[in-house]
N, C-alpha and C positions, 0 to 999 in steps of 0.2 A: 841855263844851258839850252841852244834851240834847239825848238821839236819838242819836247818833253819836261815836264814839272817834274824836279827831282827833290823839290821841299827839300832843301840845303840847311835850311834855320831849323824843322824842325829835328833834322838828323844830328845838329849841333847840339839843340835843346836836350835830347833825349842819352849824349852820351856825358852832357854834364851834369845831367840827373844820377845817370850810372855810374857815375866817373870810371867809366871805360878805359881799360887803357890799352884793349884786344880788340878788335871790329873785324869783323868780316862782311865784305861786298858779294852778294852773290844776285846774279840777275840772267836773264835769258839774252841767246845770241845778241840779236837786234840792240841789244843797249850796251854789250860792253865793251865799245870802244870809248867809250863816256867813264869808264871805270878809273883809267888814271887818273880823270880831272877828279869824281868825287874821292877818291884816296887823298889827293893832295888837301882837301878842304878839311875833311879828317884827322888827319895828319896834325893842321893848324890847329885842331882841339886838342892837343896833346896824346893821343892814341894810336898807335901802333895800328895802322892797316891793311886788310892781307886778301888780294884780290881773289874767289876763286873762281879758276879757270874753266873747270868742269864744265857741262853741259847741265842747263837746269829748265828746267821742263815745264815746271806752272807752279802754286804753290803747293801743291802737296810733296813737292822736290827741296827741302829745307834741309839745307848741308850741317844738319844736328851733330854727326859722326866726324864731322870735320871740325866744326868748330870747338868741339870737347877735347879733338886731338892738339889741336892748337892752341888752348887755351884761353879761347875767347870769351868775353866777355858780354857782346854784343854782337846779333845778326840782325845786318841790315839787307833786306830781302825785298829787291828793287822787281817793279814788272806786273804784280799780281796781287789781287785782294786776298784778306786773311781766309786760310779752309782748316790748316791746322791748328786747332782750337788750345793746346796743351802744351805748348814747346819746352824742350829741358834747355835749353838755353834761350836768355832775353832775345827776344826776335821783335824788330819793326818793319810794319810791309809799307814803302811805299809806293804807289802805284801806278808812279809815271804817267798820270794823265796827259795826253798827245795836246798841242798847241796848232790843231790844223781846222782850217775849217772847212766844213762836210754841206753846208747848202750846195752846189755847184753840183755835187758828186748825188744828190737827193735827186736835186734836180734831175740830173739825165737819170734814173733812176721810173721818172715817170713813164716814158712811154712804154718801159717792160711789163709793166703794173697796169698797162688796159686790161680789162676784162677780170680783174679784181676789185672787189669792194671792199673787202675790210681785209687789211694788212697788219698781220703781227709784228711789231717793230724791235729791235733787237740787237747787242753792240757788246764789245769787250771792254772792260773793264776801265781801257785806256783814251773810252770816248763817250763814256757815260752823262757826260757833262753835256752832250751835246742832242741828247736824243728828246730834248724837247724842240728845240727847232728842226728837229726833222719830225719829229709829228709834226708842227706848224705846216710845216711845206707841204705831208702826205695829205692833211685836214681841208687847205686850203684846193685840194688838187680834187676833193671831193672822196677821199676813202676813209671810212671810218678804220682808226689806230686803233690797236690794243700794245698795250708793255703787261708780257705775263710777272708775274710774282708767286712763286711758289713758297719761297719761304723757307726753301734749301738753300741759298746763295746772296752772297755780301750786299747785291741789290738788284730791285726791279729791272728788266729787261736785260740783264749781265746775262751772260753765257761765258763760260771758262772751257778748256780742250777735253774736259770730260764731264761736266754739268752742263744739261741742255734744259732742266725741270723745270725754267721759266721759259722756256720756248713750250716745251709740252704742254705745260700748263693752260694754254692756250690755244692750243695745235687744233680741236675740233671749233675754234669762235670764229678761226680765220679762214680765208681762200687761199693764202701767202706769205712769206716773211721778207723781210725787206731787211739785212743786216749791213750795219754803219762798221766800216772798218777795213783793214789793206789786208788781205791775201784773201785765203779758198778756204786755212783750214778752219776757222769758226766757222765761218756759211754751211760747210760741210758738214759738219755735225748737228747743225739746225738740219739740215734736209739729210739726213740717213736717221736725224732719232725722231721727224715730225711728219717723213712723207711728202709735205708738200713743197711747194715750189720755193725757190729761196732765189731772191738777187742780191747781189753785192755793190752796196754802195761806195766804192772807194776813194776814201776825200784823200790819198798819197796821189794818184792819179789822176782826180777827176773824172771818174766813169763809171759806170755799171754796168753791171752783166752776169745772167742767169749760170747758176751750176748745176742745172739739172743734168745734163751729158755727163759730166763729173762724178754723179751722184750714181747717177745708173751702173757706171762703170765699173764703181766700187763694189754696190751691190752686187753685181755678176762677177766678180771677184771671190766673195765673200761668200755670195753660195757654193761656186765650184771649188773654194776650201771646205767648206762643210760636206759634199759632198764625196770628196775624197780622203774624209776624216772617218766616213764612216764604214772603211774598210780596214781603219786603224787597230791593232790591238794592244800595246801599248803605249799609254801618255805619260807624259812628263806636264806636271802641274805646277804654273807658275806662283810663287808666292813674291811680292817685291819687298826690297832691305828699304824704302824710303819711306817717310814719316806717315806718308799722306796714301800711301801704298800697298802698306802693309795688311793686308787681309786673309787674315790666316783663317779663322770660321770658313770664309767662301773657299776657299781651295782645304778645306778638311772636306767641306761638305763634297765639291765637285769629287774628290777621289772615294769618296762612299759612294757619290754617285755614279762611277765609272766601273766601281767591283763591281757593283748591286748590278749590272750590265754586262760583268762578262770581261771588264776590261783589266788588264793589270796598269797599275798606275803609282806612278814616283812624284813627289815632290822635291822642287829645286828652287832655291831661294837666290838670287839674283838682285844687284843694283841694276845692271844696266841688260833689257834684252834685246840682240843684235844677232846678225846670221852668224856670225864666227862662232859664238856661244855655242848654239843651237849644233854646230856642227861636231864638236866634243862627243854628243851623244849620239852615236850612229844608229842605235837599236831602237832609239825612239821613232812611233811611228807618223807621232802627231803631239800637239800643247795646247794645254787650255789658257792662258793669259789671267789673272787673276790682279794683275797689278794694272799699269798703264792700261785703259784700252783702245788708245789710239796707234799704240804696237801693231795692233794686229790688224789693225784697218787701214793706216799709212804706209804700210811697210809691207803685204803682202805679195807683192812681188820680189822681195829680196830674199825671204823666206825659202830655201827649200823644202819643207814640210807646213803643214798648216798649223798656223796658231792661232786657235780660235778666242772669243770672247765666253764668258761663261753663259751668256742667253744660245751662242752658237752649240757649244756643247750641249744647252737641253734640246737643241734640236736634232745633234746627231744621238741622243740615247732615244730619241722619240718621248720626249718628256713635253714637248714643245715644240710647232709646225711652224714651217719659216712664216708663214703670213703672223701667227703670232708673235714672234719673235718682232717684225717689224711695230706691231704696234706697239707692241711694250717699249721697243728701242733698243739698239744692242748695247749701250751702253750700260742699261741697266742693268743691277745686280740680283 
């Protein structure tokens, strides 16, 4: 299929290993219009295939709860490399490696990159293939590359919508980061959990361009949630229902830590958290996010009250000052 490697044979190989006769597709917005064609190929293996419609967010969003209800046998979870290590149902991730090519898009990439010497290099999952020729190009252009490896994440230089710890990893070697890939929101999370400058190489387009304005803007966002959280006296503390989500320790701890302050504080366990939700609860003054944390950094303008991340919350108990907060990264737990 173009644009995208959807490893068809091995999706074939794998349900006549299982002899599946239940599958489910589940994959994020961007890819599933592609979803009829791979059902039908499915299909031809004798199994039963059952698209889900759902909105599905990265890997830690594995429809475990659906596919149990349905009976399936197999999850085929297109889009994102493996994060859920344990799944109660057989899950295979393929992960749509992109079929574009990104020299061109490197290229104009250089003259945003004067005045840097060594450039952190960086990409999702769906371009990993390709980040040796863009070292080439940055190498050639005279900047010394790095690709972090932390050893948190499926591979070197990967960044996922809430794993940045190969960008950090690196974040004091570089002047910059240079991310290979289409839209804002991974560049975005490279520059709000590294600090520094981030361009965006997009091989959809062929262009690049800085999101520091972007960057900033969130930030000033993000403080004036925090700072109108901390006239808060009651919170509602997020716990998420998804596999990869589920962090119950962290939101025990944040509501010990919100007594220990003075605060009264509820948890509320949720799949999906959106403003309608939020609006159920009128008496609440403010949320900590425990689950997704790009909830609370994408979305706060939708928000009528603040929901913060849990490095935001140490910094409304005074447990943690926003300069530290930045270093550490807000995504961190």
């Amino acid at each position: 299929m173009l644009g995208f490697d959807f490893e068809e044979e091995r999706i074939k190989q794998e349900i006549t290993k299982l002899d599946a006769k239940r599958v489910l597709l589940q994959m994020p917005e961007g890819l599933k219009p592609e979803a009829p064609k791979l059902a039908k190929i499915i299909e031809k293996c004798g199994a039963i295939a059952i698209i889900s419609a759902d909105p599905c967010y990265g890997a830690c969003d594995i429809g475990v709860g659906e596919a149990q209800g349905l009976d399936v046998d197999l999850i085929v979870h297109f889009g994102h490399a493996r994060m859920v290590k344990h799944e109660q149902v057989p899950t295979i991730y393929v992960e749509a490696r992109a079929n574009v090519a990104v020299d061109k898009a490197v290229e104009q990439s250089l003259p945003l990159l004067i005045g840097y010497t060594t450039v952190g290099l960086a990409t999702s999952v769906q371009h990993l293939q390709t980040l040796n020729q863009a070292r080439e190009i940055l190498t050639r252009a005279g900047k010394t590359v790095i690709v972090g490896d932390s050893g948190q994440i499926a591979y070197p230089g990967q960044v996922s919508g809430c794993n940045y710890s190969n960008a950090k990893s690196i974040a004091d070697e570089v002047e910059a980061f240079l991310f290979v890939g289409g839209g804002m929101f991974h560049a975005l999370g490279i520059a709000l959990n590294t600090s520094k400058p981030t361009i965006i190489a997009d091989p959809y387009d062929n262009r690049a361009y800085p999101i520091t304005a972007e960057a900033q803007k969130i930030l000033r966002q993000r403080f004036a949630s925090i700072q109108e959280a901390k006239n808060a006296k009651k919170f509602g503390i997020f716990v998420g229902l998804k596999p990869g989500q589920k962090h119950m320790d962290s939101a025990l701890h944040v509501k010990e830590l919100a007594e220990k302050h003075g605060k009264t504080a509820y948890l509320f366990a949720a799949r999906e958290i959106n403003p309608e939700t939020l609006l159920e609860f009128p008496s609440i003054d403010a949320y900590v996010n425990t689950a997704c944390p790009r909830v609370s950094l994408e979305a706060t303008g939708k928000f009528q009250k603040p929901v913060l991340t849990i490095n935001e919350f140490m910094v409304v108990c005074g447990e943690s000052s926003w300069e530290n907060m930045l270093k550490k990264g807000l995504f961190e737990k």
